[in-house]
PAZAPA-4460 file (N, C-alpha, C; in steps of 0.05 Angstrom, whole numbers, plus 32768, in hexadecimal, padded with zeros to 4 digits):
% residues 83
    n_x    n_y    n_z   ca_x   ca_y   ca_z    c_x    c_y    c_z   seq   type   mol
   809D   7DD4   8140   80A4   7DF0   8144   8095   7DFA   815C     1      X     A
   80A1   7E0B   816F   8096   7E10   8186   808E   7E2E   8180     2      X     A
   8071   7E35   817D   8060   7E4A   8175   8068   7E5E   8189     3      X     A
   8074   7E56   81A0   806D   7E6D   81B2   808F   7E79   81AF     4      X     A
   809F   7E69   81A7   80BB   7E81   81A9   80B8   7E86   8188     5      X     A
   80A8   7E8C   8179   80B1   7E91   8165   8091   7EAB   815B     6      X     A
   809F   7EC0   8153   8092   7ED6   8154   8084   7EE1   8133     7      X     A
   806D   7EE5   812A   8065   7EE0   810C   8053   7F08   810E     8      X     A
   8061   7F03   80F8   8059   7F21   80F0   8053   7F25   80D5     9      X     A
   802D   7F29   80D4   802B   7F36   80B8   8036   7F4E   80B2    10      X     A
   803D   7F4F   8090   8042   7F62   808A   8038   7F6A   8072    11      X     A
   8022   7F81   807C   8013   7F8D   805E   8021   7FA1   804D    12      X     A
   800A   7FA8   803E   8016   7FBF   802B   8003   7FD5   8031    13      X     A
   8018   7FE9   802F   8008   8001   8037   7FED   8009   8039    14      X     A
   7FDC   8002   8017   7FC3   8009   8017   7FAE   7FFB   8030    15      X     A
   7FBD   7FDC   802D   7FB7   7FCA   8044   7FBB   7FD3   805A    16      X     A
   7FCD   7FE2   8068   7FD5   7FED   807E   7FC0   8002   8086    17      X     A
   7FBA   800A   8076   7FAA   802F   8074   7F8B   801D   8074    18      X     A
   7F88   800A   8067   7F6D   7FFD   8067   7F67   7FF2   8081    19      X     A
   7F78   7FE3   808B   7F73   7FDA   80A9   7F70   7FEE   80BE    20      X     A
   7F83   8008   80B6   7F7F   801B   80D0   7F61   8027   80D0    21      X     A
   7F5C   8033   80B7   7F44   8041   80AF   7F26   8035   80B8    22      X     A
   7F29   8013   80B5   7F11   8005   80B3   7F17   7FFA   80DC    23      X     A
   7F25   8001   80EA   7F2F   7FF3   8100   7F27   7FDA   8102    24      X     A
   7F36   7FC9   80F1   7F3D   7FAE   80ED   7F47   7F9B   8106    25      X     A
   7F4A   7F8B   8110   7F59   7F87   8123   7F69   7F6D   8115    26      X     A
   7F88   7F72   8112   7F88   7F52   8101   7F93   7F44   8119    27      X     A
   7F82   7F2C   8120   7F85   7F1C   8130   7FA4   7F05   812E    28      X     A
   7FAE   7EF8   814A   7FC8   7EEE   8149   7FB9   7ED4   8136    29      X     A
   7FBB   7ECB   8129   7FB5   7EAE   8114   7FBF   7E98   8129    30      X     A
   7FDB   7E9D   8124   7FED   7E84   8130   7FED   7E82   814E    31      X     A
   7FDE   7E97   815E   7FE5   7E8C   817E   7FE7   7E76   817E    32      X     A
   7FF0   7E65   818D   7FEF   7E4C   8194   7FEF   7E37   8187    33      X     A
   7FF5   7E38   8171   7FF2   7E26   8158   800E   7E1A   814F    34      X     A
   8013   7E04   8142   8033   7DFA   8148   803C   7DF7   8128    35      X     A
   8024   7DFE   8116   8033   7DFD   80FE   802A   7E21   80F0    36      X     A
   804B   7E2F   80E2   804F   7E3D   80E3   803E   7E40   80C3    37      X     A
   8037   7E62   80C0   802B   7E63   80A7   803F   7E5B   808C    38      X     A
   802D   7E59   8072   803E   7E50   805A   8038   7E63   8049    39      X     A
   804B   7E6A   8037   8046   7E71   8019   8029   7E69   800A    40      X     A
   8018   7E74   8004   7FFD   7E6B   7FFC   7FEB   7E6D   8015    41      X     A
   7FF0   7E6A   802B   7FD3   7E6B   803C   7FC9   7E88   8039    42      X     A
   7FB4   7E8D   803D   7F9D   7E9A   803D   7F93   7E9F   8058    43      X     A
   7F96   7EC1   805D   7F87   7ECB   8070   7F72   7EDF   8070    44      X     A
   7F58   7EDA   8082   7F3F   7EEB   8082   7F44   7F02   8092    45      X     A
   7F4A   7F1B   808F   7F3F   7F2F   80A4   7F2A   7F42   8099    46      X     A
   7F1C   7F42   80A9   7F09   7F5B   80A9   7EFE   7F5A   808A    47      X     A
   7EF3   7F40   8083   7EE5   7F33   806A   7EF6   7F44   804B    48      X     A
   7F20   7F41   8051   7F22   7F43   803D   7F34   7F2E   8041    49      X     A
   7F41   7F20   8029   7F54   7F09   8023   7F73   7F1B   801E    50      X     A
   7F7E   7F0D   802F   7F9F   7F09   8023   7FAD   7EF3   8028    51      X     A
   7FBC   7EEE   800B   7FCE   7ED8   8009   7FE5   7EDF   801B    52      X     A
   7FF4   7ECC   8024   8015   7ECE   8029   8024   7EC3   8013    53      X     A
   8036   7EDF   8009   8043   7EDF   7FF4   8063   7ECA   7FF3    54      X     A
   806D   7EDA   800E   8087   7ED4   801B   8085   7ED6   8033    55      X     A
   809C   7EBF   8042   80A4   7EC4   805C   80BE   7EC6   8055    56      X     A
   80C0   7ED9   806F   80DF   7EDD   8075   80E7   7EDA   8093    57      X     A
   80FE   7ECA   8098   8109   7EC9   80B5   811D   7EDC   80B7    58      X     A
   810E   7EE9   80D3   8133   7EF5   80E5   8126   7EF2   80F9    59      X     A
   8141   7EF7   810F   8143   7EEE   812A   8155   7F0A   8131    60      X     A
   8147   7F16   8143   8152   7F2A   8153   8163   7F26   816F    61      X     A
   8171   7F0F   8173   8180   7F0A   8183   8174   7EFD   819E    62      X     A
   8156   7EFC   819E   814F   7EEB   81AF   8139   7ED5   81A4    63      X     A
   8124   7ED9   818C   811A   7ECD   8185   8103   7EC9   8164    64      X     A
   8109   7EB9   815B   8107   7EBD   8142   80E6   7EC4   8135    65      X     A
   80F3   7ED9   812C   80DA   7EDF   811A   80CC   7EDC   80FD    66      X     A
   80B9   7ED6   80F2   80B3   7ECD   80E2   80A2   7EDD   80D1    67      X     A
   80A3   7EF4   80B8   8099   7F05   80B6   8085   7EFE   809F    68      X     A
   8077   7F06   8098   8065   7EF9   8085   8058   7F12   8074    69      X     A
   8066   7F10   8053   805D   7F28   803E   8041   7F21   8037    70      X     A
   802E   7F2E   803C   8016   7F28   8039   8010   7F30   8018    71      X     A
   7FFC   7F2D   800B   7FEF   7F31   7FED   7FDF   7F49   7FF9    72      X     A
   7FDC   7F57   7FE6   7FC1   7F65   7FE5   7FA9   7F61   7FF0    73      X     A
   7F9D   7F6E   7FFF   7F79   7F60   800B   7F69   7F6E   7FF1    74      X     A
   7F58   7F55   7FF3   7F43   7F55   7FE2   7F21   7F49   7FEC    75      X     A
   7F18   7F56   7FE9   7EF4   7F62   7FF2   7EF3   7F38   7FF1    76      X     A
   7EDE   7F31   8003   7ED7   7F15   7FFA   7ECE   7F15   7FE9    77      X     A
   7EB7   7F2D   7FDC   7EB8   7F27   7FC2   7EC4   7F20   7FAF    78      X     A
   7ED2   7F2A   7FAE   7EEF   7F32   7F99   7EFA   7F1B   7F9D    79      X     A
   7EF1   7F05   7FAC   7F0F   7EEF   7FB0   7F07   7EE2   7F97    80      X     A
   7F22   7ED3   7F8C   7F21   7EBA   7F7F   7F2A   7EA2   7F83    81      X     A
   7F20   7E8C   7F88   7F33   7E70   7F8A   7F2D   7E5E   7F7B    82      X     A
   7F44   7E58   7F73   7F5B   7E43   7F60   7F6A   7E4D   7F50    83      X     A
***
């Protein structure tokens, strides 16, 4: 998959939205340059809170496809759990 025509967009949830603006978060591009696209289950760090990717969804706006990504809830590193 060629990373660079294909366009990836988190997508939080509000509180998440209002949390990132408030705290000026910066969520960084993950995938620049990278050739394999995120999955269902990976796990992202911003601004020392966790969110899963719940769902992806594709559309293509007539020049190039985008790849949108339903994020989980962030949760404090404290707060994380794994397994």
């Amino acid at each position: 998959m060629d990373s660079h025509a294909l366009r990836i967009i988190p997508t939080f949830s509000t509180d998440d939205l209002a949390w990132i603006r408030v705290s000026h978060v910066t969520v960084p591009k993950f995938w620049s340059g990278h050739e394999v696209a995120p999955q269902v289950g990976d796990a992202l760090r911003i601004g020392g809170r966790q969110f899963t990717i719940q769902a992806r969804v594709w559309e293509h706006d007539g020049t190039v496809p985008t790849l949108r990504l339903m994020l989980g809830s962030g949760h404090a590193e404290s707060d994380t759990v794994f397994g």
